[in-house]
C-alpha positions in Angstrom: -1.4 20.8 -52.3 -0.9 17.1 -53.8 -2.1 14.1 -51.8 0.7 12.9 -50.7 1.7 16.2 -49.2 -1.4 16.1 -47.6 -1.3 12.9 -46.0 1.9 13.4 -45.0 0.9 16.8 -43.7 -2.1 14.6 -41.3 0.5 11.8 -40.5 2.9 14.6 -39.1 0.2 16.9 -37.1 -1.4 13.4 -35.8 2.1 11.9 -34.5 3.2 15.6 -32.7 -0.2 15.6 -31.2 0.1 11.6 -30.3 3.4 12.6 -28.8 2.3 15.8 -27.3 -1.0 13.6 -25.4 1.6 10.9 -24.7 3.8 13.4 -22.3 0.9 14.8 -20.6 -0.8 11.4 -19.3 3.0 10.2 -18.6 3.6 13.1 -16.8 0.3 12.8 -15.0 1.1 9.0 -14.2 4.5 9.9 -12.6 2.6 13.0 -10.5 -0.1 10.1 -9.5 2.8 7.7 -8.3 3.9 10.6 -6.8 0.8 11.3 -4.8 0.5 7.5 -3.6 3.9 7.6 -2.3 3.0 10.7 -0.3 -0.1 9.1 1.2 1.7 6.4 2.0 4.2 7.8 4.1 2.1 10.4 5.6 -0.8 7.5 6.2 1.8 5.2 8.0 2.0 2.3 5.4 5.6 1.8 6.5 5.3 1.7 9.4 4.6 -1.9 9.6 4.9 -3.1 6.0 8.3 -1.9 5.3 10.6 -3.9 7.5 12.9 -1.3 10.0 11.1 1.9 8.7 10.2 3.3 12.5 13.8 1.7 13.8 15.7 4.1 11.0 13.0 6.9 10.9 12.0 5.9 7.1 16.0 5.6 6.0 15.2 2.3 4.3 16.5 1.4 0.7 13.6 1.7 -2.2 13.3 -2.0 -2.9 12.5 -2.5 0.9 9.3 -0.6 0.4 6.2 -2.4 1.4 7.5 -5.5 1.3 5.5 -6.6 4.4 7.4 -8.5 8.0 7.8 -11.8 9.4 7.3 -9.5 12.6 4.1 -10.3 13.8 1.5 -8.3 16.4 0.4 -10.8 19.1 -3.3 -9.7 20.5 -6.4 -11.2 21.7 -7.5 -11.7 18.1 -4.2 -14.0 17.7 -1.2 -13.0 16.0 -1.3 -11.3 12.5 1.3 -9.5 9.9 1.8 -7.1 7.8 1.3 -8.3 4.3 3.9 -7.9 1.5 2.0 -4.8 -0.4 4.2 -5.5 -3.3 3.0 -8.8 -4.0 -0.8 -8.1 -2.7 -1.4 -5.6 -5.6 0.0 -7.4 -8.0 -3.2 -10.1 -7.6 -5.7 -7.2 -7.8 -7.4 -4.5 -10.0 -8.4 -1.3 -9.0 -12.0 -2.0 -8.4 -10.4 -5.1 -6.4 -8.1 -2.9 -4.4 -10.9 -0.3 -4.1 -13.6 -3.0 -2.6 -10.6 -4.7 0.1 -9.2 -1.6 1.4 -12.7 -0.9 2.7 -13.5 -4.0 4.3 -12.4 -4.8 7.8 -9.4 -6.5 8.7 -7.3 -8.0 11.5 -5.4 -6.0 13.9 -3.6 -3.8 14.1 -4.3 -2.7 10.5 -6.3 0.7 10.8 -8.7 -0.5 7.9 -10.8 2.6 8.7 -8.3 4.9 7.8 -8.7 3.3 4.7 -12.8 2.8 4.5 -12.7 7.0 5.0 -10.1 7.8 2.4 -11.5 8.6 -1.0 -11.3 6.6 -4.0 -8.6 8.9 -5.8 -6.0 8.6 -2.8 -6.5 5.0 -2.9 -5.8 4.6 -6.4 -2.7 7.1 -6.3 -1.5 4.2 -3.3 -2.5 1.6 -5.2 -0.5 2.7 -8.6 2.3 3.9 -6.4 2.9 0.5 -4.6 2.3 -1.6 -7.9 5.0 0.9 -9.8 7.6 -0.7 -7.1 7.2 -4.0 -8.4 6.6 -7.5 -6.9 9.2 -8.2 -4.6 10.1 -10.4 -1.6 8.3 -13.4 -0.3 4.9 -13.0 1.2 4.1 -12.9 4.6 3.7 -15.4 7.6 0.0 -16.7 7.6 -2.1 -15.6 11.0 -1.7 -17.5 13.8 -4.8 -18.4 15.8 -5.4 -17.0 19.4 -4.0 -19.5 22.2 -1.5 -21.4 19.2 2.1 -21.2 19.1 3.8 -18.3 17.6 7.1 -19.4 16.1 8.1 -16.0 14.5 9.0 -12.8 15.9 6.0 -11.0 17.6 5.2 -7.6 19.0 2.9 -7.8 21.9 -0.3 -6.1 22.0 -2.1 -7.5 24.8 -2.5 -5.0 27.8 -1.0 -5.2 30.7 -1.8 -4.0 34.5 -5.4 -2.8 33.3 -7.2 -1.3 36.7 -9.8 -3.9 37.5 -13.6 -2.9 36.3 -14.8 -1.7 39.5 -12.0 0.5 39.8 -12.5 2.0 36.4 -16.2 3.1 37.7 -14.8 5.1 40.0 
């Protein structure tokens, strides 16, 4: 065999196995997004950061995904919203994403949900929200308890709570 068949012979068998590795992490990828869209439908993610998601039971167009709500949850710790995802991971790295998620947060966000979930589900969320893109505008900032609340609000503070010596009973 001559040299140049040779090379050409290395040039060829490196390329099909370039290809072949290229397939099998895309594929891979893809069945990661996959997963992060799973977890975050089945972890509630939509529920408040994907505007109408509960009101049509999840029949909401793609590019409305995570893109957070100018609906806001009134409570004793003032009134907070549910950031535009879409936007948030676009600031942040994994190890970024990995250390917030973890880290308490306003309500109503179940934070702890996410401080018990395992690094690989929260980087298949992570890679699954940032493969839909920045989109929409971000979201109202948090409104101090006792200020005025100039957006639409959902209201979280109890009502008609049996007084405490009542409850002892």
């Amino acid at each position: 065999m001559n040299k140049t068949a040779l090379l050409y012979s290395l040039v060829l068998s490196s390329a099909i196995f370039s290809s072949t590795t290229s397939a099998t992490e895309a594929k891979k990828d893809r069945q990661e997004i996959e997963r992060g869209r799973y977890l975050a439908v089945a972890s509630g993610c939509h529920d408040c950061h994907t505007p109408g998601y509960g009101e049509t039971a999840g029949n909401v167009p793609r590019g409305q995904w995570l893109t957070g709500s100018i609906v806001g949850f009134k409570g004793p710790w003032g009134t907070t919203y549910p950031v535009n995802l879409r936007l948030y991971v676009q600031q942040k790295s994994e190890k970024d994403w990995l250390a917030r998620v973890r880290q308490p947060m306003r309500p109503p966000m179940p934070w702890f949900n996410l401080r018990d979930m395992n690094d690989a589900d929260l980087v298949a969320i992570y890679r699954f929200v940032r493969a839909l893109g920045p989109v929409g505008d971000a979201a109202p900032v948090a409104v101090a308890p006792g200020q005025p609340v100039t957006t639409p609000y959902i209201d979280f503070e109890p009502k008609n709570l049996p007084k405490q010596s009542q409850a002892k009973q």
